[in-house]
Every structure is written in C-alpha cells, then in structure tokens.
VEXDREN-2710 file (C-alpha; in Angstrom, 1 decimal):
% VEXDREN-2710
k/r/px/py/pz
1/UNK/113.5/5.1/194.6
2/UNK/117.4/4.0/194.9
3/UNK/117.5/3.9/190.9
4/UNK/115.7/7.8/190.8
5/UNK/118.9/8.9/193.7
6/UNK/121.2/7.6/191.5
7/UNK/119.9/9.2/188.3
8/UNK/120.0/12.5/190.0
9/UNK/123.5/12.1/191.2
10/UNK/124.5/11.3/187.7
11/UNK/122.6/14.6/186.5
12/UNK/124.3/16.4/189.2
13/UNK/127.6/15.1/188.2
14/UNK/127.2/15.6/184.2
15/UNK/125.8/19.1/185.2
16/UNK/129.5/19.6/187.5
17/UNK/131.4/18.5/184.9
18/UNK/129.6/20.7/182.1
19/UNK/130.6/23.8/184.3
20/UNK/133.8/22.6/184.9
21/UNK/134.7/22.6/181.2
22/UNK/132.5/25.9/180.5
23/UNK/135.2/27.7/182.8
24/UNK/138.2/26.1/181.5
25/UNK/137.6/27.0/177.9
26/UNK/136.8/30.3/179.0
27/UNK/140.4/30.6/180.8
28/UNK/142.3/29.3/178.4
29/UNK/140.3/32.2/175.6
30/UNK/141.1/35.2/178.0
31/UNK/144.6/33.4/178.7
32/UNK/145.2/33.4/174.7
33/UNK/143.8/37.1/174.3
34/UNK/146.1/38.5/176.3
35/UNK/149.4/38.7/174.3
36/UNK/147.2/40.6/171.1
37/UNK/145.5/43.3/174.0
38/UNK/149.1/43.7/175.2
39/UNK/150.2/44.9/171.8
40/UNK/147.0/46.7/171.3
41/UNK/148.0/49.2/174.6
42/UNK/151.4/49.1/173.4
43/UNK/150.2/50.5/170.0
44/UNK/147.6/53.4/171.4
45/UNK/150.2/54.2/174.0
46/UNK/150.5/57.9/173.7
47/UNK/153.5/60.5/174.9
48/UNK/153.0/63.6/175.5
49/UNK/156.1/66.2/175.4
50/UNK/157.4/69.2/175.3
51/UNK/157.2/71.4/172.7
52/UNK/159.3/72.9/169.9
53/UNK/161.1/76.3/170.7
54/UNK/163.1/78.2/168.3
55/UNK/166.3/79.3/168.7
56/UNK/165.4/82.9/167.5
57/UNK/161.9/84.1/167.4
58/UNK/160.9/87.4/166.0
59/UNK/158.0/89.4/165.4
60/UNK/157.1/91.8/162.5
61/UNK/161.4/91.6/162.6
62/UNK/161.9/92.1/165.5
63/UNK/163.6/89.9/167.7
64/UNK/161.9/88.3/170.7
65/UNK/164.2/88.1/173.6
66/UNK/164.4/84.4/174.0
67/UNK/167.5/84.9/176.2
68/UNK/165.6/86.2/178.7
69/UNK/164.1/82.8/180.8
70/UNK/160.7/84.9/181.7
71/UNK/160.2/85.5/178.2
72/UNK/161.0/81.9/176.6
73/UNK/158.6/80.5/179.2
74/UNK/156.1/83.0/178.5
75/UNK/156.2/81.8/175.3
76/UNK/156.5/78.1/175.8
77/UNK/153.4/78.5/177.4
78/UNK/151.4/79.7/174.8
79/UNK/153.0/77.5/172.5
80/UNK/151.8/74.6/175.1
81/UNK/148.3/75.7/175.1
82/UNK/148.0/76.2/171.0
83/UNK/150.0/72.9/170.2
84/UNK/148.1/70.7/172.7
85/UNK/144.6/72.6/171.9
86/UNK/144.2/70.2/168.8
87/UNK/140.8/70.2/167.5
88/UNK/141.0/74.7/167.8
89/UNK/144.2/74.6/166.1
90/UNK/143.4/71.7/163.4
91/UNK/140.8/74.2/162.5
92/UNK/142.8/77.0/162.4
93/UNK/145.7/75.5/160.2
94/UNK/142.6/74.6/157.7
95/UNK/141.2/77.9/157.6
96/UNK/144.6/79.9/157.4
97/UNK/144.1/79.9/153.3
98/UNK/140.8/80.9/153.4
99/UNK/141.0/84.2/155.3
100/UNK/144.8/85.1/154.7
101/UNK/144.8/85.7/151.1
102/UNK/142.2/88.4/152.1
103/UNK/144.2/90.1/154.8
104/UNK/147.7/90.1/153.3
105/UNK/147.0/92.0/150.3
106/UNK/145.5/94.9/152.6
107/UNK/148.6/94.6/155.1
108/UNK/150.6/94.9/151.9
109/UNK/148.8/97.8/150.9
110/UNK/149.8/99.9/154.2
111/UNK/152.7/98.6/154.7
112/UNK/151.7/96.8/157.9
113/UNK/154.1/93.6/158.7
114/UNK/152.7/90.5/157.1
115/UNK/152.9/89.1/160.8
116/UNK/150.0/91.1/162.2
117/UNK/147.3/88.3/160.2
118/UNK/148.1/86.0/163.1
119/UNK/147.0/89.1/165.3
120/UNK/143.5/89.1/163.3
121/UNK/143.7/85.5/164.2
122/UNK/144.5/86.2/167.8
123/UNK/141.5/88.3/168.0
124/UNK/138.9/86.3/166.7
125/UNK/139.8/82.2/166.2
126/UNK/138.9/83.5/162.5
127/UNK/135.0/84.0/163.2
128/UNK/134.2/87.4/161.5
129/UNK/131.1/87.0/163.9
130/UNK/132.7/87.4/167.0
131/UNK/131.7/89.6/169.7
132/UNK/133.9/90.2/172.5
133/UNK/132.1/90.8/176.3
134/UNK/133.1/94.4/176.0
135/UNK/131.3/94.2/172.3
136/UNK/133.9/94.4/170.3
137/UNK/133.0/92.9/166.7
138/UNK/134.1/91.0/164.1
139/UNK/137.8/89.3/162.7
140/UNK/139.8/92.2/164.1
141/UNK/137.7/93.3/167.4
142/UNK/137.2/96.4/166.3
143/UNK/135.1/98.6/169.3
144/UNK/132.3/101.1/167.8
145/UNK/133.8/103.8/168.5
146/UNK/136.9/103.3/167.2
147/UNK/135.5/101.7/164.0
148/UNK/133.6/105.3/163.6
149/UNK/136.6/107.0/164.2
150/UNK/138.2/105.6/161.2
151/UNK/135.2/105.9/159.0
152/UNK/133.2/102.6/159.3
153/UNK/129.2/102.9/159.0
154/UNK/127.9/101.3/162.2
155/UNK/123.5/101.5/162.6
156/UNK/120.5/99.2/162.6
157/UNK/120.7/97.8/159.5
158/UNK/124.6/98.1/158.6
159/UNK/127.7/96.8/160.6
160/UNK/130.8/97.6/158.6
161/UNK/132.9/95.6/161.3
162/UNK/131.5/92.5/160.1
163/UNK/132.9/93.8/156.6
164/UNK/136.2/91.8/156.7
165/UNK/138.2/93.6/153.5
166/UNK/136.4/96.8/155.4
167/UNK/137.6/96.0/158.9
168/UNK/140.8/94.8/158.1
169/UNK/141.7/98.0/156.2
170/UNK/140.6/100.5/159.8
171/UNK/142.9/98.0/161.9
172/UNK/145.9/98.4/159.0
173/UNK/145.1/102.9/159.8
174/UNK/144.9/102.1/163.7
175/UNK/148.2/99.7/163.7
176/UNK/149.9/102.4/161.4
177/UNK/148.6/105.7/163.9
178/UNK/150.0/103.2/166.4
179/UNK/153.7/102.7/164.9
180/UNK/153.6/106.3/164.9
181/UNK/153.2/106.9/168.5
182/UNK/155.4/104.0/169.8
183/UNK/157.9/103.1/167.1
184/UNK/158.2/99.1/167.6
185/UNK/155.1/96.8/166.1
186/UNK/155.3/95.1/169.2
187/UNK/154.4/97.4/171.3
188/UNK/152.0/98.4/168.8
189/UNK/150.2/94.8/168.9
190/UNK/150.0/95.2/172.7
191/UNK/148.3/98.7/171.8
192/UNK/145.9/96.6/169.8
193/UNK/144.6/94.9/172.9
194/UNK/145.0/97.4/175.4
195/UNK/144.5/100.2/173.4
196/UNK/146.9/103.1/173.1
197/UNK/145.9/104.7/176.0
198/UNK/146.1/102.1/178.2
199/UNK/149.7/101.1/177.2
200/UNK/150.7/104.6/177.4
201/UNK/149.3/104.9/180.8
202/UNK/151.7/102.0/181.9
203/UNK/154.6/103.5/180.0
204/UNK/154.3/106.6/181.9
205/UNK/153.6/105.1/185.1
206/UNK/156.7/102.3/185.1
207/UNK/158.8/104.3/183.3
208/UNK/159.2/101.7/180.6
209/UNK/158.8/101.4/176.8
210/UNK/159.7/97.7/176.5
211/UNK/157.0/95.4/176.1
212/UNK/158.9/92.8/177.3
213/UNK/159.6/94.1/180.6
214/UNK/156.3/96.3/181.3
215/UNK/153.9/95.1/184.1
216/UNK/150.6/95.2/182.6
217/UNK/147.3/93.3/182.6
218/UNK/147.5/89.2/182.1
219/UNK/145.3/89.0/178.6
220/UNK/148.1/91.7/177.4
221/UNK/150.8/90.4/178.8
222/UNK/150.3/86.5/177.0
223/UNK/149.1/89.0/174.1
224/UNK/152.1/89.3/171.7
225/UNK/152.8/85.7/173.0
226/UNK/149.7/84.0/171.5
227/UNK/150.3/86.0/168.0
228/UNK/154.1/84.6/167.8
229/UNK/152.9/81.1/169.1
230/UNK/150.1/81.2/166.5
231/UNK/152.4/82.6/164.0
232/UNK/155.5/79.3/164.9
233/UNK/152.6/76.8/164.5
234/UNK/150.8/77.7/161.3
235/UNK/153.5/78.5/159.5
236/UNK/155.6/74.9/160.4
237/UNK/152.7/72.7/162.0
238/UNK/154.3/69.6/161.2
239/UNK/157.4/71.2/164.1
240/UNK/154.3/70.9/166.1
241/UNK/152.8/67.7/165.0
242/UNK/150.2/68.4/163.4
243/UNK/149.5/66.8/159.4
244/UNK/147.2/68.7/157.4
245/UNK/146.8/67.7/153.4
246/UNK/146.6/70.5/151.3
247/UNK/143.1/69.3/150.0
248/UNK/141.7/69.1/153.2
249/UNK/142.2/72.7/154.0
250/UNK/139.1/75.4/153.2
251/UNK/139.7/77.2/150.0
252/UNK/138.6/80.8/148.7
253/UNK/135.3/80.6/147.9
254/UNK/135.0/82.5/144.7
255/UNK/132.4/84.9/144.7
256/UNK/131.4/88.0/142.6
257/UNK/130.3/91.5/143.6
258/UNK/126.9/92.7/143.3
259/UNK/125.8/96.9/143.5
260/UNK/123.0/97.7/145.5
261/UNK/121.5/100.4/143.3
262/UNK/118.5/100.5/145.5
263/UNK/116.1/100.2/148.7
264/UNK/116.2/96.1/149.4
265/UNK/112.4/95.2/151.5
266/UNK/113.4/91.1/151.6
267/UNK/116.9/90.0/151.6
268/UNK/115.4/86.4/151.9
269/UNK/113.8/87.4/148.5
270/UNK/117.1/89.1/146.9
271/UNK/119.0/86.2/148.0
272/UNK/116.7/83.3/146.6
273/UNK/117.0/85.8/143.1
274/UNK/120.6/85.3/143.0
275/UNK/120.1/81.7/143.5
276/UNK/121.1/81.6/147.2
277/UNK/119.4/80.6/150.5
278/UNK/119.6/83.6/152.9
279/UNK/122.1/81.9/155.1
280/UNK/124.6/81.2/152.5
281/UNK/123.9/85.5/151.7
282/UNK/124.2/85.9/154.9
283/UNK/127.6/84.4/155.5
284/UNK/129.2/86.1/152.6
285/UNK/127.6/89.7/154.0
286/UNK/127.6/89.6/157.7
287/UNK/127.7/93.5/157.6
288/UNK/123.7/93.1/156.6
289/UNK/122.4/93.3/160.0
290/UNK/118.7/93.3/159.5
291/UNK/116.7/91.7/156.7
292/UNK/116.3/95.3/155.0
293/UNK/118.1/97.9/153.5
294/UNK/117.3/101.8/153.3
295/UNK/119.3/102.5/150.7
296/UNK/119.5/107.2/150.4
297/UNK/121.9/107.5/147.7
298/UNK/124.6/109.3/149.3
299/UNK/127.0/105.6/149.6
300/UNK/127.4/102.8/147.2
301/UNK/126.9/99.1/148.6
302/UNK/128.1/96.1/146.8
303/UNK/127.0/92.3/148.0
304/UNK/128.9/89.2/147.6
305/UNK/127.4/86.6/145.8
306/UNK/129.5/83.1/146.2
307/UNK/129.7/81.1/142.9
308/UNK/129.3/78.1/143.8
END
C-alpha cells in the first residue's frame, strides 16, 4: 500500500512538472512572436486622408468657382465619395476605354464638350441597362418621351435607348437645344437631370441663372459635382490613388454590323447562326427587347455581331 501512495505521488509530480514545462514553452513561443506581429500591424496600418483638390477646376471650360468655400466643399465631397468608393470607381477607370471611344466621336460630331462623357457616366455607372425609378433607360437616362421626341423607336420589341451610338446621339440634340436656351454647359448639365423645365422653373422663381448659386433639389445640386469629381479622378487617378495597368483595363470589343433584311422568329436561333450564344447577342444589342422581330420594311436594322 505505502509503495502504491508513493507511486502515485510520483505520477502526480511527473504529471505537474509535464504541465509546468507545456506552459513555459508555450510563453516563451507567444513571447518570441510578438516582435514579427508587431511589424505585421505596422505594415497593414492604413491612413486615410483627405483628398486631392485642384487649384482650378473647370467644366466643358468653364471655370468652377473654387473660391467660393460652399462650392470647393461641395466638391470635396463628391470627390470624397468617388475616391473612397474603390471597388465602383476601380471599375469605372477600367471601363472608361471601353465606352468612351464610342461617345467622343458623337460629342465631336455636335460639337458638344468632350466633358459631357463623364455626364453619361454620371447617369448610368456605364450600364447601358440601367433603369432609373422614374424609368429612365439606358447609358444616358434618356425618359420615353423625350427619347420619342427626338426620334428614337420605343415598342414591344425595340428600345432604341438601349442603342448606345443611338442614345448618345438624342442626348448630344437635347444638350445642344439646351445650350440654346441657357447659354452655359453647366447649367445645361443641371438641365440634363432636372430637365429644362424644372431648372427654368427655379430660374424664374429665385431670380437666378447661376448654377452655382441656385437653390434647387439635392440630386441636382451634387449633380454637376459628381460629373467634375468623376471627370478629376479618371482622367489623373493616380492624384487619387488609384493604379490601374493599361492591360487590365476592358478594351473595344471589335464587332461587325449585320442588316436585318427580314422578320427574325428566334433570336436564340439567329444568334447560335452567327456563332454566338444569345447572351453574348444580347449584350451587344440590348435595344432587342423581345426574342422576335417584326420586321415591315419601312426602317433598316443592323445587329452587332462581336468578333471574338
């Protein structure tokens, strides 16, 4: 019995001793870690800052009245919200040379300040798929009737809003109709979102043609703001931080035009002809709203086909 007591009080002391040890070696581990896990938070330590403001801003030429405190923090804001928004604006700077090289030409064409791209931008984060609440549609917005208006087909089966050479060339007749009846592109890309009227209404009312100085609804008031903002970051992202390689921006996708010459039953069918799944048809001809079209005659249709 006396020989089995001390056995188990040697057990119990080889057992203490065991532990004893475990948690030393474990101290003296998490004691040695801690200088590399220092430098690792010291490494991932991230500032944030302010952000990058021009000494002279302007828009479509003319000049943005940074000298005013209301306006330079108006646009500080935006600038805040599109520089720290980095996954949206990542994207953006990527797909800048995909849909520009379409829109400039066109803004060329009517003389419309190379500027107003970033308002197509402005309008639609580049989705020529959007629809607004108030069912606007498409890269520039453009509201049915006023697509009608300027001579866009709009039914069941087509929606030339979705059409982006198409739509951009009714916004280019609205922005120019626009100039016309306010003189200043600035004004002119609050008319954009508020529509004519609307901004009219407020000039009338306030006694005031400045857009800088007119009271007028919040989304038009941060409008003009958002373009410029857009416009500082995408055209010197790395002011902004932001590192883009040329080769990991989205290209042109080259594609050919096709003529309709006749009724289409199955564009599923049409598509897999010209080698394509529907979706890819699809996204190169948005303005095909159904999966048919009644073709009379009396207009000409051409498809995109991408060659890829």
């Amino acid at each position: 019995m006396r020989v089995e007591m001390e056995n188990k009080k040697a057990w119990k002391f080889f057992v203490s001793l065991l532990l004893t040890a475990n948690v030393i070696l474990i101290l003296m581990l998490l004691g040695s870690a801690r200088p590399d896990d220092s430098n690792k938070l010291e490494k991932t330590e991230v500032w944030y800052e302010s952000v990058y403001m021009p000494k002279k801003v302007s828009f479509a030429g003319e000049p943005m009245p940074l000298h005013l405190y209301y306006v330079k923090e108006a646009l500080e804001r935006e600038l805040l919200s599109n520089a720290y928004f980095h996954s949206q604006t990542i994207r953006f700077i990527k797909m800048a040379p995909r849909f520009f090289p379409v829109i400039e030409p066109i803004l060329k064409e009517h003389g419309i300040p190379d500027d107003f791209k970033y308002l197509a931008l402005a309008e639609s984060n580049f989705d020529p798929r959007a629809v607004s609440p108030a069912r606007a549609v498409g890269l520039w917005q453009l509201m049915q009737g006023t697509a009608k208006d300027y001579g866009l087909e709009i039914n069941d089966e087509v929606d030339e809003r979705y059409h982006i050479e198409k739509a951009t060339d009714v916004a280019c007749k609205y922005i120019r109709d626009a100039h016309g009846k306010f003189g200043n592109w600035t004004m002119v890309a609050a008319a954009y979102n508020r529509g004519m009227a609307g901004v009219q209404r407020e000039i009338d009312r306030q006694q005031e043609e400045n857009y800088y100085d007119l009271l007028i609804t919040t989304e038009t008031a941060r409008y003009v703001y958002r373009i410029v903002a857009l416009k500082l970051i995408l055209e010197n992202p790395g002011k902004y931080h932001f590192s883009i390689p040329e080769d990991e921006k989205y290209p042109v996708v080259p594609t050919k035009e096709v003529e309709i010459t006749g009724s289409v039953d199955n564009f599923a069918k049409y598509a897999e002809e010209h080698g394509l799944s529907y979706k890819l048809f699809k996204d190169f001809n948005p303005w095909l709203r159904e999966n048919s079209l009644t073709y009379s005659g009396k207009k000409r249709y051409w498809v995109k086909i991408p060659q890829i």
